[in-house]
C-alpha positions as a Python dict, from the first residue, in 0.01 Angstrom:
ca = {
    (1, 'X'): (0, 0, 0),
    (2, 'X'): (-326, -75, 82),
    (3, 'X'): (-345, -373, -128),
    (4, 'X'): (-51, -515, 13),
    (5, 'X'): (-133, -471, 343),
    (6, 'X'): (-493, -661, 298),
    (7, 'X'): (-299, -916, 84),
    (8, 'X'): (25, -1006, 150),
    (9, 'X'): (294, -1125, -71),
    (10, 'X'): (260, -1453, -292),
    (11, 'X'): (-67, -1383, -528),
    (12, 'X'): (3, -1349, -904),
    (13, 'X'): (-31, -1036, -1054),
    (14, 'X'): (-371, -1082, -1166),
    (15, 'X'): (-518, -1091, -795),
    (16, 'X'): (-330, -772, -726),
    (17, 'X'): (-459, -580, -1055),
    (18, 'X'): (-774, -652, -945),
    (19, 'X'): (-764, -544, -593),
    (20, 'X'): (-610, -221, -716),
    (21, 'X'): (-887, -164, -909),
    (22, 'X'): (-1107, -193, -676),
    (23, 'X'): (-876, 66, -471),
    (24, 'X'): (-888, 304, -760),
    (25, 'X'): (-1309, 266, -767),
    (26, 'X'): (-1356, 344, -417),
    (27, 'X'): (-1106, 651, -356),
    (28, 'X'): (-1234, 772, -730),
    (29, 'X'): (-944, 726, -862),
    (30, 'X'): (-977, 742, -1314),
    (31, 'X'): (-770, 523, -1400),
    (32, 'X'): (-749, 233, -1780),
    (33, 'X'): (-648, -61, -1771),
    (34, 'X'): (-415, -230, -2014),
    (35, 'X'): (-331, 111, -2188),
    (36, 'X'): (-252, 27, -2524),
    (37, 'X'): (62, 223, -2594),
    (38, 'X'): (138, 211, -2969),
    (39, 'X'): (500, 310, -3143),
    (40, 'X'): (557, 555, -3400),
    (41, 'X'): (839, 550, -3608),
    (42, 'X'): (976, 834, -3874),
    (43, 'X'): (615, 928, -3829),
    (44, 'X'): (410, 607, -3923),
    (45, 'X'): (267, 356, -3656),
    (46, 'X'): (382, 70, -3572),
    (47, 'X'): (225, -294, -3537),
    (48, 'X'): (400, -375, -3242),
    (49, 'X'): (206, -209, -2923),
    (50, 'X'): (272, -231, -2531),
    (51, 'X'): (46, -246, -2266),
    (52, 'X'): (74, -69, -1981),
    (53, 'X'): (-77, -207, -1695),
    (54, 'X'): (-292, 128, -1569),
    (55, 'X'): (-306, 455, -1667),
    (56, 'X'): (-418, 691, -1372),
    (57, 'X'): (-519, 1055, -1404),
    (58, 'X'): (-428, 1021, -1786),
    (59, 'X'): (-74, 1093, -1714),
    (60, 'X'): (77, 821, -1486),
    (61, 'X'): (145, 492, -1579),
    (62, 'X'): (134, 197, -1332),
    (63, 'X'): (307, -82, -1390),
    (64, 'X'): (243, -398, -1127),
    (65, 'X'): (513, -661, -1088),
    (66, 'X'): (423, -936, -847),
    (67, 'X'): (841, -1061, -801),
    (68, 'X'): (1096, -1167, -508),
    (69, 'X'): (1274, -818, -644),
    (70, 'X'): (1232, -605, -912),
    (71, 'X'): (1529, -604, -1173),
    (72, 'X'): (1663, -303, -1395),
    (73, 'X'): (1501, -495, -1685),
    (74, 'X'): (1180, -359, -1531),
    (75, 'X'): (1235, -20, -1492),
    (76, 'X'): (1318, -8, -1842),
    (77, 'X'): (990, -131, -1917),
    (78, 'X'): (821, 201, -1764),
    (79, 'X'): (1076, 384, -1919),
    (80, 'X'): (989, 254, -2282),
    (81, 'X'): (637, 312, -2196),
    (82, 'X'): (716, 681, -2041),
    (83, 'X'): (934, 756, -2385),
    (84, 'X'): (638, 645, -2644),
    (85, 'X'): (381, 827, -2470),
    (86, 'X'): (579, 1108, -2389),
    (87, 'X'): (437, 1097, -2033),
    (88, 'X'): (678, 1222, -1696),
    (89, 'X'): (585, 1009, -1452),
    (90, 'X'): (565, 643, -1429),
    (91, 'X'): (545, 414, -1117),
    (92, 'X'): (683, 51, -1088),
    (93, 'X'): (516, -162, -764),
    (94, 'X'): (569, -470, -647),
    (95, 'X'): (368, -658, -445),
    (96, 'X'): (595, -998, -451),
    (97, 'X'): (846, -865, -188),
    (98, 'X'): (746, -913, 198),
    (99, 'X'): (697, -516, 197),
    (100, 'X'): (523, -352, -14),
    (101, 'X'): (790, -198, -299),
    (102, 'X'): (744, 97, -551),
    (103, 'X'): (960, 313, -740),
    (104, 'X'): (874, 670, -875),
    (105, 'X'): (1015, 698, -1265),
    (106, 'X'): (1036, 1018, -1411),
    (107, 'X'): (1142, 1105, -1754),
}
């Protein structure tokens, strides 16, 4: 929220990712960034990876979206990454919208 509030709407999300880290650094916050999420399959890895924009606390992924409104297309982006890292608890923000919009997924 912070972030938004210093901000605004209208940056890309690069600007916001960023900020956030900086965020993350000052309240010591651990967080990666682009969290390389890799896909098994019938027990062998795939080529194909995802990146998930942060990983906080090594158990919540954060994934930024700077949008007029975020779409179910997204969601199922954090749930893709919640289901091949077998992680609970994902969080989708958006920082495009006037207010400041997030939603908590859990798996």
């Amino acid at each position: 929220m912070e972030v938004h509030t210093n901000l605004g709407p209208g940056f890309l999300e690069a600007v916001y990712t960023e900020a956030l880290m900086l965020e993350f650094e000052e309240r010591d916050i651990p967080y990666e960034i682009n969290k390389e999420i890799t896909i098994h399959y019938k027990g062998k890895q795939l080529h194909k990876k995802y990146y998930a924009d942060f990983l906080c606390y090594d158990k919540i992924i954060i994934e930024l979206k700077a949008v007029e409104s975020l779409t179910p297309a997204n969601t199922s982006q954090v749930l893709i990454y919640l289901k091949a890292t077998k992680m609970k608890l994902g969080i989708l923000a958006n920082f495009g919208e006037p207010s400041f919009h997030y939603n908590r997924i859990v798996r």
